[in-house]
TIVO-2410 file (N, C-alpha, C; in nm, 3 decimals):
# residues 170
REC num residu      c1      c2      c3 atome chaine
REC   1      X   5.915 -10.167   4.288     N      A
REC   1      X   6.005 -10.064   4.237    CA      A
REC   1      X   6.054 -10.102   4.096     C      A
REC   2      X   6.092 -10.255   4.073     N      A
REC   2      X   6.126 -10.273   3.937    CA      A
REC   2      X   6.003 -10.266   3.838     C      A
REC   3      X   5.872 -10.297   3.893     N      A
REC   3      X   5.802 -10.283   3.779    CA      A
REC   3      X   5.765 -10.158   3.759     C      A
REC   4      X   5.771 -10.052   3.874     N      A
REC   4      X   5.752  -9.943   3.810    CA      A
REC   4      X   5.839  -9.880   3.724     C      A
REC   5      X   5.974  -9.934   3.722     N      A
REC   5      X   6.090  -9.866   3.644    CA      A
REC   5      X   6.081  -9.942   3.498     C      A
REC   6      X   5.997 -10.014   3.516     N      A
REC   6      X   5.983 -10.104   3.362    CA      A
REC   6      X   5.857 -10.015   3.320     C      A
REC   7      X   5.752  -9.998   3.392     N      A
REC   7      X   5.663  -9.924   3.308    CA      A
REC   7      X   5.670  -9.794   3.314     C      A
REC   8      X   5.775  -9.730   3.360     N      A
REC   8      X   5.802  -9.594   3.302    CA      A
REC   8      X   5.883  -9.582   3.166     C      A
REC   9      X   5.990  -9.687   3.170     N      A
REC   9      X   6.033  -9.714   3.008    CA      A
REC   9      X   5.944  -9.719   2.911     C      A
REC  10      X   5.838  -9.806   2.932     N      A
REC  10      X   5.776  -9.858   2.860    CA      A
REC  10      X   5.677  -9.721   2.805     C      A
REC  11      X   5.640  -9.646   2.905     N      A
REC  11      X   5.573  -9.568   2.860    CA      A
REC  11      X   5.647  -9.408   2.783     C      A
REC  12      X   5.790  -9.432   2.846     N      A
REC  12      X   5.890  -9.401   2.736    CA      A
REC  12      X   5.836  -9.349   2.607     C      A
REC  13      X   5.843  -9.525   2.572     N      A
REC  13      X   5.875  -9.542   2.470    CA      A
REC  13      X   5.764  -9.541   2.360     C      A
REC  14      X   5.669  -9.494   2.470     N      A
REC  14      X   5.528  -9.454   2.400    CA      A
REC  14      X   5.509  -9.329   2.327     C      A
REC  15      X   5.638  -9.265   2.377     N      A
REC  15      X   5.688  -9.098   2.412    CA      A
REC  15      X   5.571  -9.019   2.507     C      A
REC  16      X   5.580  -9.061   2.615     N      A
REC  16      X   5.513  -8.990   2.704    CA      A
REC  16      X   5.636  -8.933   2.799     C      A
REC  17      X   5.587  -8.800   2.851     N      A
REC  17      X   5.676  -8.675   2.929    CA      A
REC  17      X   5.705  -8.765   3.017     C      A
REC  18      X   5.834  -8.744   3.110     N      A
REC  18      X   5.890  -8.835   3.220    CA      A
REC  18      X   5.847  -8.746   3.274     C      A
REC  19      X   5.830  -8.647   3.299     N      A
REC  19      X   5.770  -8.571   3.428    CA      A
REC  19      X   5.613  -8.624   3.423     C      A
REC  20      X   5.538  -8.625   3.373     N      A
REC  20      X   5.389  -8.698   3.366    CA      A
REC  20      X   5.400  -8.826   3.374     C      A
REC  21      X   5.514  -8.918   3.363     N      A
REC  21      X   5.497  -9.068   3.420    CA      A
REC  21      X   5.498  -9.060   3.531     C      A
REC  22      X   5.613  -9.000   3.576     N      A
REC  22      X   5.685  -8.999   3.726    CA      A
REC  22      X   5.550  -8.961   3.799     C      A
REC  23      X   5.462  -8.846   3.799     N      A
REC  23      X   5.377  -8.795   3.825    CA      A
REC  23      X   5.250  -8.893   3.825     C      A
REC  24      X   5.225  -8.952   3.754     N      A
REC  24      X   5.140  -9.079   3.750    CA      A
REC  24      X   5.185  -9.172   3.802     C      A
REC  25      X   5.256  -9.262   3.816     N      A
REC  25      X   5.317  -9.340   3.858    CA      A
REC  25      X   5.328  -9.324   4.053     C      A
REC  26      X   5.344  -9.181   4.040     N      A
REC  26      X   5.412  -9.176   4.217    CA      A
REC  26      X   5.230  -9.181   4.258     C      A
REC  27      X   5.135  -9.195   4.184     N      A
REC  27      X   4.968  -9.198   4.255    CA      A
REC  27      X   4.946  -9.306   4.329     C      A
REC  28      X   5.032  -9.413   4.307     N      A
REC  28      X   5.009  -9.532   4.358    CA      A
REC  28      X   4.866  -9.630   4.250     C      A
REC  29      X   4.853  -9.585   4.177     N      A
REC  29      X   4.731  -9.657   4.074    CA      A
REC  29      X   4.830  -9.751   4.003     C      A
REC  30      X   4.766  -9.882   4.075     N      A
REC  30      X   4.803 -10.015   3.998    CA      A
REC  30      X   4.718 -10.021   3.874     C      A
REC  31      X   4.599  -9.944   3.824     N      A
REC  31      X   4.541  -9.992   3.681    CA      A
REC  31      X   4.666  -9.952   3.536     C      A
REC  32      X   4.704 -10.015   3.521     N      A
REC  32      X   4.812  -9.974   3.424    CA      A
REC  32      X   4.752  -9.914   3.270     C      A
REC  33      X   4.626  -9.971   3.275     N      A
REC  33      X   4.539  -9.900   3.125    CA      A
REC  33      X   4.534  -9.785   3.189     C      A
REC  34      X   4.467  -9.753   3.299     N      A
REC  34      X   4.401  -9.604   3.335    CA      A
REC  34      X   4.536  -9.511   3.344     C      A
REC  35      X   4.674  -9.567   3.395     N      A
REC  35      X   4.768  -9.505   3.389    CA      A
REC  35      X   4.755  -9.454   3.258     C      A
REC  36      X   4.809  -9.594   3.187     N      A
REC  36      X   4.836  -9.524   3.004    CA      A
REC  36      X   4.695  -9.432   2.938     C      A
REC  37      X   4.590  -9.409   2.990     N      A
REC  37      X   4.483  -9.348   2.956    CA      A
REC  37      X   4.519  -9.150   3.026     C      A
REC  38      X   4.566  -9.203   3.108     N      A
REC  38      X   4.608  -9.040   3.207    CA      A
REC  38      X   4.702  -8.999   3.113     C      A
REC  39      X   4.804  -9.040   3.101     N      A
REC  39      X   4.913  -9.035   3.031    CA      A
REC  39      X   4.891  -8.963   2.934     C      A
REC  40      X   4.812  -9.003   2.832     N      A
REC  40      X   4.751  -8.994   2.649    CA      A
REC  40      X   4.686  -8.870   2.657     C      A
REC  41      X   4.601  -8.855   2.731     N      A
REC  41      X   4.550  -8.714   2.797    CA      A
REC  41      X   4.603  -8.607   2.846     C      A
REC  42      X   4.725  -8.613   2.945     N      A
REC  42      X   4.822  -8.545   2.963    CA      A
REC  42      X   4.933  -8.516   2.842     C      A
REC  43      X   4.933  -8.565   2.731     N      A
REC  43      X   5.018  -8.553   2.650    CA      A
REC  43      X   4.956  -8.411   2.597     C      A
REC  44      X   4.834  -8.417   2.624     N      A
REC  44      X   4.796  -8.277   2.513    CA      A
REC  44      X   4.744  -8.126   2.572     C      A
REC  45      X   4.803  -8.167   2.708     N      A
REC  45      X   4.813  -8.033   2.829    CA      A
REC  45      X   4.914  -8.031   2.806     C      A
REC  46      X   5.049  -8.071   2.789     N      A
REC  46      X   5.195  -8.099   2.851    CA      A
REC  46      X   5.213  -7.916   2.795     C      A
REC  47      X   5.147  -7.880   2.715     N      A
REC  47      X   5.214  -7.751   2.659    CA      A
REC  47      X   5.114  -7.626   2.678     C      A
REC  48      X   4.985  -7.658   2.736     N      A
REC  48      X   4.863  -7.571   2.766    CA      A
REC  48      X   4.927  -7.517   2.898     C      A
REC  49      X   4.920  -7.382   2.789     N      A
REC  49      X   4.945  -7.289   2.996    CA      A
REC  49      X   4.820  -7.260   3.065     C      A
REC  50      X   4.697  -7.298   2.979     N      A
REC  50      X   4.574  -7.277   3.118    CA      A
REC  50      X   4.607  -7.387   3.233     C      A
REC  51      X   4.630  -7.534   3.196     N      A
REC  51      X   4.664  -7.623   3.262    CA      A
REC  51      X   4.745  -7.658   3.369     C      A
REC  52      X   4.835  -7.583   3.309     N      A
REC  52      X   5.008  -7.563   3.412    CA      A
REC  52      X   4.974  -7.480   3.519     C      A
REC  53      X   4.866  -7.352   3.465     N      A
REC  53      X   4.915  -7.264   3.578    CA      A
REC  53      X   4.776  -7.293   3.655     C      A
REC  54      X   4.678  -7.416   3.646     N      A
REC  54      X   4.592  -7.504   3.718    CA      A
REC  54      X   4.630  -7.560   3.804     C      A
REC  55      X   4.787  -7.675   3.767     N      A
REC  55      X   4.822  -7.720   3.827    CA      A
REC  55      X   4.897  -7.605   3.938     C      A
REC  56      X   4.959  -7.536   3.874     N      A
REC  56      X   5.007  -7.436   3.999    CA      A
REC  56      X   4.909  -7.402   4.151     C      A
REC  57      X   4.812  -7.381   4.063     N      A
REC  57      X   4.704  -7.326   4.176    CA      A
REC  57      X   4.716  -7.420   4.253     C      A
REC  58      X   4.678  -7.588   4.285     N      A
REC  58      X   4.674  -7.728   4.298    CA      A
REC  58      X   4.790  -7.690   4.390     C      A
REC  59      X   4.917  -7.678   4.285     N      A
REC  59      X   5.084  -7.726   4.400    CA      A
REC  59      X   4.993  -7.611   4.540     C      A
REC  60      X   4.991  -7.487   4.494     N      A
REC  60      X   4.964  -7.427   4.624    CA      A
REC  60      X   4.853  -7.445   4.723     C      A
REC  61      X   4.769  -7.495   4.713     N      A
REC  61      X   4.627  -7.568   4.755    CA      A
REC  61      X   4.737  -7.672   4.838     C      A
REC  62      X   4.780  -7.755   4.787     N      A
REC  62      X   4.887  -7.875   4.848    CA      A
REC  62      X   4.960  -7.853   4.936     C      A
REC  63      X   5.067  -7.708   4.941     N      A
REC  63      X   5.140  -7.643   5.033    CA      A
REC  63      X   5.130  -7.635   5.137     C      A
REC  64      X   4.970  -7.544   5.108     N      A
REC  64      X   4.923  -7.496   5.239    CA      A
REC  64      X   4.835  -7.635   5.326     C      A
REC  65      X   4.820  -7.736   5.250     N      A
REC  65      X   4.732  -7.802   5.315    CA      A
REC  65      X   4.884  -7.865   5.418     C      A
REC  66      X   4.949  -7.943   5.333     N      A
REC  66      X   5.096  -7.981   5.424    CA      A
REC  66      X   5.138  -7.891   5.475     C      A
REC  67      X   5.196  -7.775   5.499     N      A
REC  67      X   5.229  -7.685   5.597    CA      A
REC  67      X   5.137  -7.695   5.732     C      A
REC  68      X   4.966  -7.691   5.686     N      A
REC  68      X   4.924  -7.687   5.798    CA      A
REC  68      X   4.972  -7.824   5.887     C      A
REC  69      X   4.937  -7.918   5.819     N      A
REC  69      X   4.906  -8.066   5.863    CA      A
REC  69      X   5.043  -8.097   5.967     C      A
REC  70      X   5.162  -8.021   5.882     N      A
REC  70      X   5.265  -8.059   6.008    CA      A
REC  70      X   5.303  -7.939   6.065     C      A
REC  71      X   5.242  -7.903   6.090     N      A
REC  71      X   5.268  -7.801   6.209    CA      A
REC  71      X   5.170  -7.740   6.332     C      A
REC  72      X   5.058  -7.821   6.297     N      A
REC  72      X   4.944  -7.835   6.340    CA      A
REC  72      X   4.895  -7.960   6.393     C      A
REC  73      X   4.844  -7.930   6.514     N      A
REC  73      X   4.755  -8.075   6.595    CA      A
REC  73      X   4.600  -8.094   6.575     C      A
REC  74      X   4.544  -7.981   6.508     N      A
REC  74      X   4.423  -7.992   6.471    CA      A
REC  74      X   4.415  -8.090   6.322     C      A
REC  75      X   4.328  -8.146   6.353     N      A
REC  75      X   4.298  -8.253   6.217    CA      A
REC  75      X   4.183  -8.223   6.095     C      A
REC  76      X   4.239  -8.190   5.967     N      A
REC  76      X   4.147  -8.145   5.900    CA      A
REC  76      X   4.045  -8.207   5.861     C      A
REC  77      X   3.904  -8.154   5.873     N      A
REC  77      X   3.772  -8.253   5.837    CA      A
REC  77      X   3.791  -8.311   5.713     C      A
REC  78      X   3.713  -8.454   5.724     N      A
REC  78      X   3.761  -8.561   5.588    CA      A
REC  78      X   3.653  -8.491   5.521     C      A
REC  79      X   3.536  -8.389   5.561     N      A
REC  79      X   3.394  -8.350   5.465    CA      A
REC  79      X   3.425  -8.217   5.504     C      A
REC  80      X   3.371  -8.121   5.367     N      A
REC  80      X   3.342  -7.990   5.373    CA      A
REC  80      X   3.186  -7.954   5.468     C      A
REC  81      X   3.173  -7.840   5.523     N      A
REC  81      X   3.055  -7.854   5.582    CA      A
REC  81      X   3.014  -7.689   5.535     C      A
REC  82      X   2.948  -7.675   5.452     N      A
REC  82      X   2.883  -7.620   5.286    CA      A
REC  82      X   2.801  -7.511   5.445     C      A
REC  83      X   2.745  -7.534   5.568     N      A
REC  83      X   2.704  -7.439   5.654    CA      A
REC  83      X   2.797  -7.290   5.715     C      A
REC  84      X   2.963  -7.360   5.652     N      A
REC  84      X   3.033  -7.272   5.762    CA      A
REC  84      X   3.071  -7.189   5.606     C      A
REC  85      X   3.059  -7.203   5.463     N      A
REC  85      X   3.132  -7.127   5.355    CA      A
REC  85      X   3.010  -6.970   5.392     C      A
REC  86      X   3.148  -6.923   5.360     N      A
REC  86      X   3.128  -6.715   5.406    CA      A
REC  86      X   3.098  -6.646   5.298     C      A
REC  87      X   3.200  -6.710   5.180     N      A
REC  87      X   3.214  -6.632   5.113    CA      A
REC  87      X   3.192  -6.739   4.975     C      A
REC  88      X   3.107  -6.638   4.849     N      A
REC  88      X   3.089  -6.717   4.731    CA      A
REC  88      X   3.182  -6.790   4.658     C      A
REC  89      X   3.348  -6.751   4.668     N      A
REC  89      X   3.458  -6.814   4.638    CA      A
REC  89      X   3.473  -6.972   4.727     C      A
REC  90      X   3.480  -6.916   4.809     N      A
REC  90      X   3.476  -7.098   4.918    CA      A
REC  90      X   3.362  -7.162   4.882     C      A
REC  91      X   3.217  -7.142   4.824     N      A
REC  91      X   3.144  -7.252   4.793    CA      A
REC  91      X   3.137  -7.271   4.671     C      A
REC  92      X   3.215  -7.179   4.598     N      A
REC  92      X   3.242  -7.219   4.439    CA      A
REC  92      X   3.376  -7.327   4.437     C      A
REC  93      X   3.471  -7.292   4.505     N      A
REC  93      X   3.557  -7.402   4.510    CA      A
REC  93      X   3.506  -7.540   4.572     C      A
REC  94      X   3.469  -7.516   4.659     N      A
REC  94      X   3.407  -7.671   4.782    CA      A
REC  94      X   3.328  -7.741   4.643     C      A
REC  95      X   3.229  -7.669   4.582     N      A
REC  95      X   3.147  -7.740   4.483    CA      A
REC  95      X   3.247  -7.813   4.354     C      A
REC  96      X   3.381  -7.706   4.295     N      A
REC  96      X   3.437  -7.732   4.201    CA      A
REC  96      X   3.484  -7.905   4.222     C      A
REC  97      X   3.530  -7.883   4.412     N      A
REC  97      X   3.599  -8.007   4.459    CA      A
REC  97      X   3.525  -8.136   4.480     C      A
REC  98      X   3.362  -8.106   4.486     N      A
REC  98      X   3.315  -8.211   4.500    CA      A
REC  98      X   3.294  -8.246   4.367     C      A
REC  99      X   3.279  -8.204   4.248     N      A
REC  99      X   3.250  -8.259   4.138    CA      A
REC  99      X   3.367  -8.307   4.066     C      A
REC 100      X   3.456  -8.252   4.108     N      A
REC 100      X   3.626  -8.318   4.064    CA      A
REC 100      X   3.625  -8.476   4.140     C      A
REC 101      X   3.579  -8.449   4.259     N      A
REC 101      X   3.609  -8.605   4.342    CA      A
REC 101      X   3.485  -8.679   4.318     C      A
REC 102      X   3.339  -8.597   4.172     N      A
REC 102      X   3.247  -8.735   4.136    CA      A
REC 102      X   3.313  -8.761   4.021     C      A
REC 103      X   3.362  -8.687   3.938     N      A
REC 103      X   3.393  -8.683   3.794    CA      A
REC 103      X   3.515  -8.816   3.815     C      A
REC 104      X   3.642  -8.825   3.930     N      A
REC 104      X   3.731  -8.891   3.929    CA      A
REC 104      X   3.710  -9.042   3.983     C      A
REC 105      X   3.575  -9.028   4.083     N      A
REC 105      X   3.522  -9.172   4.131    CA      A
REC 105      X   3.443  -9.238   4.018     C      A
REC 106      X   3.417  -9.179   3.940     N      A
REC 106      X   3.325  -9.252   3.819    CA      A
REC 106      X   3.443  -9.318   3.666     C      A
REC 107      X   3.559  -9.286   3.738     N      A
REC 107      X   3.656  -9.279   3.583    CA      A
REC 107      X   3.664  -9.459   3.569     C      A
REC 108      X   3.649  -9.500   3.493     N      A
REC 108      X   3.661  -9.687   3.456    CA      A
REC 108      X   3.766  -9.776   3.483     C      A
REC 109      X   3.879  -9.640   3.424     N      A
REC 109      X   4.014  -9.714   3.391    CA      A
REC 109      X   4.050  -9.771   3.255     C      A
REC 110      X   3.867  -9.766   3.165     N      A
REC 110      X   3.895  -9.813   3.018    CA      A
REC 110      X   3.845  -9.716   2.908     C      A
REC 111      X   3.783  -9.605   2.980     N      A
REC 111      X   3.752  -9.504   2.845    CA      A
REC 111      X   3.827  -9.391   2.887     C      A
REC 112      X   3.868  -9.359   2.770     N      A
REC 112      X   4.021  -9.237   2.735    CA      A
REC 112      X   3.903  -9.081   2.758     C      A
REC 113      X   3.778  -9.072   2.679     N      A
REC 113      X   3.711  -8.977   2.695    CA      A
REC 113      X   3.690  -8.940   2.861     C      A
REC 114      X   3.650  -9.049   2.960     N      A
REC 114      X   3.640  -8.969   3.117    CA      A
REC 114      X   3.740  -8.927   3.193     C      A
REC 115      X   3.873  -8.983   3.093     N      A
REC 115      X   4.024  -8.899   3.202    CA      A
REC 115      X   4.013  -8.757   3.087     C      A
REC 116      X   3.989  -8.759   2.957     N      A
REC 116      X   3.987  -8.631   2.911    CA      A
REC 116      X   3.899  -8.522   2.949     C      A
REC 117      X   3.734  -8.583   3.002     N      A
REC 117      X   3.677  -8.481   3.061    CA      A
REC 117      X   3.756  -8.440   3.182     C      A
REC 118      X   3.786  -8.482   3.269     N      A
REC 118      X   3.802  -8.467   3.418    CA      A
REC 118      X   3.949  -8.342   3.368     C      A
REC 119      X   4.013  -8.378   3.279     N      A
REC 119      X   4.141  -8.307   3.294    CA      A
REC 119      X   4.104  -8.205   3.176     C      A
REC 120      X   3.990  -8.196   3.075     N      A
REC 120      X   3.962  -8.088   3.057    CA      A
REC 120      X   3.922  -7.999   3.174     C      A
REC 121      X   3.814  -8.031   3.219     N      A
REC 121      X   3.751  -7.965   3.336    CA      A
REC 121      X   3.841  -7.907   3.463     C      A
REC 122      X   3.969  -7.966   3.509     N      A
REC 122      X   4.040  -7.910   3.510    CA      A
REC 122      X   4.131  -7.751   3.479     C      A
REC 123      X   4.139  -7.804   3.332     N      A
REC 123      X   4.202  -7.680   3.281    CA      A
REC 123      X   4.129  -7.566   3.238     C      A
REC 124      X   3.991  -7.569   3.262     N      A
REC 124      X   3.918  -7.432   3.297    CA      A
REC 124      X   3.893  -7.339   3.443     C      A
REC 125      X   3.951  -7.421   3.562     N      A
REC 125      X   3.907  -7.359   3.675    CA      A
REC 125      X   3.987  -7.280   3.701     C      A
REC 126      X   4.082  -7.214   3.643     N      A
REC 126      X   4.215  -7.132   3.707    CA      A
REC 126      X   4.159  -7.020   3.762     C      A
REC 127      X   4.024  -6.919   3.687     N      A
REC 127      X   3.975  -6.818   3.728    CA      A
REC 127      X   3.928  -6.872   3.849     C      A
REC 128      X   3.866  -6.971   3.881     N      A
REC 128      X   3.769  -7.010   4.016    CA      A
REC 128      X   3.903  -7.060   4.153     C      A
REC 129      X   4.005  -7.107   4.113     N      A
REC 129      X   4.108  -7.097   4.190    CA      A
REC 129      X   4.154  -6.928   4.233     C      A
REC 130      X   4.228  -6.893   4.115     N      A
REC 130      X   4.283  -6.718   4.139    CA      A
REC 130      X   4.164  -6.655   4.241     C      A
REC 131      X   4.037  -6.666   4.196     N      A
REC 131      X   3.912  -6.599   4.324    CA      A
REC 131      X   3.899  -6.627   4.446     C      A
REC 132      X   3.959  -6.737   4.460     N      A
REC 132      X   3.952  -6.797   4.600    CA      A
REC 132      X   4.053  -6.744   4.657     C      A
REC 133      X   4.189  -6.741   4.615     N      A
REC 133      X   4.293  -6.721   4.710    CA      A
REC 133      X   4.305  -6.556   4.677     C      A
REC 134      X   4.232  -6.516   4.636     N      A
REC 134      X   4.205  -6.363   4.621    CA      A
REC 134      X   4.139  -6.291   4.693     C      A
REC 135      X   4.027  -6.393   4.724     N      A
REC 135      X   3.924  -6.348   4.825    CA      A
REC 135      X   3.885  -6.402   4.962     C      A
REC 136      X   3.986  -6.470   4.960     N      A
REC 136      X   3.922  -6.557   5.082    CA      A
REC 136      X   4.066  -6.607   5.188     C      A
REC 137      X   4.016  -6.575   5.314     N      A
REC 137      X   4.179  -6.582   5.416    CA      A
REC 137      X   4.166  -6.740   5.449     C      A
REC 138      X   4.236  -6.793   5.411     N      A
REC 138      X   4.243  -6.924   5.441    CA      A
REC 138      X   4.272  -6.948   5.589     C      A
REC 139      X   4.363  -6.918   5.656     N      A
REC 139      X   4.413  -6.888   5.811    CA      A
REC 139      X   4.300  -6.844   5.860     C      A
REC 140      X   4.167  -6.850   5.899     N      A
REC 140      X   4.056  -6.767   5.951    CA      A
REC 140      X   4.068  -6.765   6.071     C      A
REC 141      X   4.074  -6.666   6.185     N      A
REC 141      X   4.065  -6.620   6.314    CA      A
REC 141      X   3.937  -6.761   6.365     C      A
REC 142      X   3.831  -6.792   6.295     N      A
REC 142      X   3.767  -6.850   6.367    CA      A
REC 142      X   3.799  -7.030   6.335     C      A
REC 143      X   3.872  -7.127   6.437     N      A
REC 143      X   3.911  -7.235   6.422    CA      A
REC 143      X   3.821  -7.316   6.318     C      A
REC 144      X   3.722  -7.343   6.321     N      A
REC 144      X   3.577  -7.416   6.291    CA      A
REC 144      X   3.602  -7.339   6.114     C      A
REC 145      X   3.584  -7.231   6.074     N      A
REC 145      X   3.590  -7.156   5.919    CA      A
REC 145      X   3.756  -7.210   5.855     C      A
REC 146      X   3.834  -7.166   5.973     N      A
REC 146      X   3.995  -7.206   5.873    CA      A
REC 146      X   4.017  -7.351   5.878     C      A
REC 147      X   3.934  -7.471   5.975     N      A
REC 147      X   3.951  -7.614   5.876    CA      A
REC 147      X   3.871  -7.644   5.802     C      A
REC 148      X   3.754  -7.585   5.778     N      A
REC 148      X   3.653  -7.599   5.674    CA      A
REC 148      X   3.703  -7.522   5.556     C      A
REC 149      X   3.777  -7.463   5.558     N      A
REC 149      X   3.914  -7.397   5.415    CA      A
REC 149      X   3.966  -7.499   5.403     C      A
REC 150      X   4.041  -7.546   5.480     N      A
REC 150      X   4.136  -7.661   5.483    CA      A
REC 150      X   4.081  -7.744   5.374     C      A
REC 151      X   3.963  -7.797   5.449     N      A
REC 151      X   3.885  -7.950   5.417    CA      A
REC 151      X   3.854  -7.906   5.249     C      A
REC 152      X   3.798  -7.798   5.194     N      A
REC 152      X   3.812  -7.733   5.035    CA      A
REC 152      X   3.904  -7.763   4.960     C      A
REC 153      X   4.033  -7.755   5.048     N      A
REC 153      X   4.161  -7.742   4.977    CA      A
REC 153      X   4.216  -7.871   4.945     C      A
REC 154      X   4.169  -7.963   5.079     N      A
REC 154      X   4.224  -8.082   5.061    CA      A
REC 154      X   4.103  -8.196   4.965     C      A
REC 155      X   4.003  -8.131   4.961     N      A
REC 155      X   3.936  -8.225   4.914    CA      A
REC 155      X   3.974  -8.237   4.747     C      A
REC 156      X   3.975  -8.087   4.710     N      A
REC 156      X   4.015  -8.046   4.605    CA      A
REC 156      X   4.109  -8.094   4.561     C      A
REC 157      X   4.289  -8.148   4.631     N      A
REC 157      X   4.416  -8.181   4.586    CA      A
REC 157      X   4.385  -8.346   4.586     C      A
REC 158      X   4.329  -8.397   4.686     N      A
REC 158      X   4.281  -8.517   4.670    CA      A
REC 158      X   4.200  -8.605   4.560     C      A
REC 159      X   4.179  -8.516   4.513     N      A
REC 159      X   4.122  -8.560   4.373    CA      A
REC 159      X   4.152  -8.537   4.285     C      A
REC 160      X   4.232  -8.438   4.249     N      A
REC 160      X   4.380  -8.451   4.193    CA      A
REC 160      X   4.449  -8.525   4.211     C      A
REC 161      X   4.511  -8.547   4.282     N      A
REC 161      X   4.632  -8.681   4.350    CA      A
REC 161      X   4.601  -8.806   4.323     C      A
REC 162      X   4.454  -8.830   4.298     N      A
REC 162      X   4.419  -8.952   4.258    CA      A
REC 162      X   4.460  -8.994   4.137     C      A
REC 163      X   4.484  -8.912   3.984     N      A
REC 163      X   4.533  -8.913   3.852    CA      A
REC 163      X   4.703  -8.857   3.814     C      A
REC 164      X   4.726  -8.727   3.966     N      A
REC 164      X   4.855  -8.707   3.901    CA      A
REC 164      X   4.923  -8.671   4.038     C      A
REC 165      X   5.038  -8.663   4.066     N      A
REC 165      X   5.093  -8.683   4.228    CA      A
REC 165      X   5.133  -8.491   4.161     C      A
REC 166      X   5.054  -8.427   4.219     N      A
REC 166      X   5.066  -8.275   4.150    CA      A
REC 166      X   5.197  -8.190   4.201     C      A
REC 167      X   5.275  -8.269   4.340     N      A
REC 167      X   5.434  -8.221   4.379    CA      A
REC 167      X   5.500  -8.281   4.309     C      A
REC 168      X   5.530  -8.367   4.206     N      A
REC 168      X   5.584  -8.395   4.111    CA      A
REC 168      X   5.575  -8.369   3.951     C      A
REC 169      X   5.498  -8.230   3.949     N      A
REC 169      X   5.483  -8.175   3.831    CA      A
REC 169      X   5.555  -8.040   3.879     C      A
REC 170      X   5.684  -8.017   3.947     N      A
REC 170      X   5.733  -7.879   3.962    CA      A
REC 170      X   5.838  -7.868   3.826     C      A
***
């Protein structure tokens, strides 16, 4: 706890947003370069509204995944299963999510360019988010289709969560 309160000063004093430390910081990532690399990157969304209202999409992706999770005894699949997607929105997202969770497993921790791709890439999907929850009932009548939504949603925030704790960007 104290060293994280030292390297949120510190990154202070770098002038980085306290809402984007806090947000980094709550990921649990001990690489402290890759932190300050997220950080440097996030400095130049902090004011992009494609980004914000990305992350929005994300907080709500997150919602619904925790709403289900506690209120529910069914356990959401740790894998998407690409047989049960219905609709072209659910396998455009499932795909968006698996390449978010290669783009974020490949990041170093020492080059500033692969947290800038990943969080560019990011801040273009808002249309491919808005389509999904536009077109597609997440709650599906058939058990087997609405945790394979789930497993989209969560795979998707999960790889997010890995760079920025996205309930701490409200």
């Amino acid at each position: 706890k104290f060293f994280k309160g030292r390297l949120a000063t510190i990154f202070e004093k770098e002038d980085f947003d306290r809402k984007f430390i806090n947000a980094a910081l709550a990921t649990g990532n001990e690489n402290i370069f890759g932190l300050y690399l997220v950080l440097d990157v996030l400095r130049e969304f902090k004011d992009d509204e494609r980004f914000l209202k990305v992350v929005d999409g994300f907080r709500r992706m997150n919602n619904i995944v925790k709403d289900f999770t506690s209120k529910n005894k069914d356990t959401i699949p740790g894998k998407v299963d690409e047989g049960l997607c219905e609709l072209e929105q659910e396998k455009r997202l499932s795909h968006i999510a698996r390449e978010l969770n290669e783009m974020v497993a490949a990041l170093s921790g020492k080059d500033r360019t692969q947290y800038a791709a990943v969080l560019n890439y990011i801040a273009t999907i808002k249309t491919d988010i808005d389509n999904f929850f536009d077109k597609v009932m997440v709650m599906h009548e058939k058990v087997e289709i609405k945790l394979n939504r789930l497993a989209i949603l969560n795979c998707a925030v999960e790889s997010v969560t890995k760079l920025i704790n996205i309930e701490m960007l409200q």
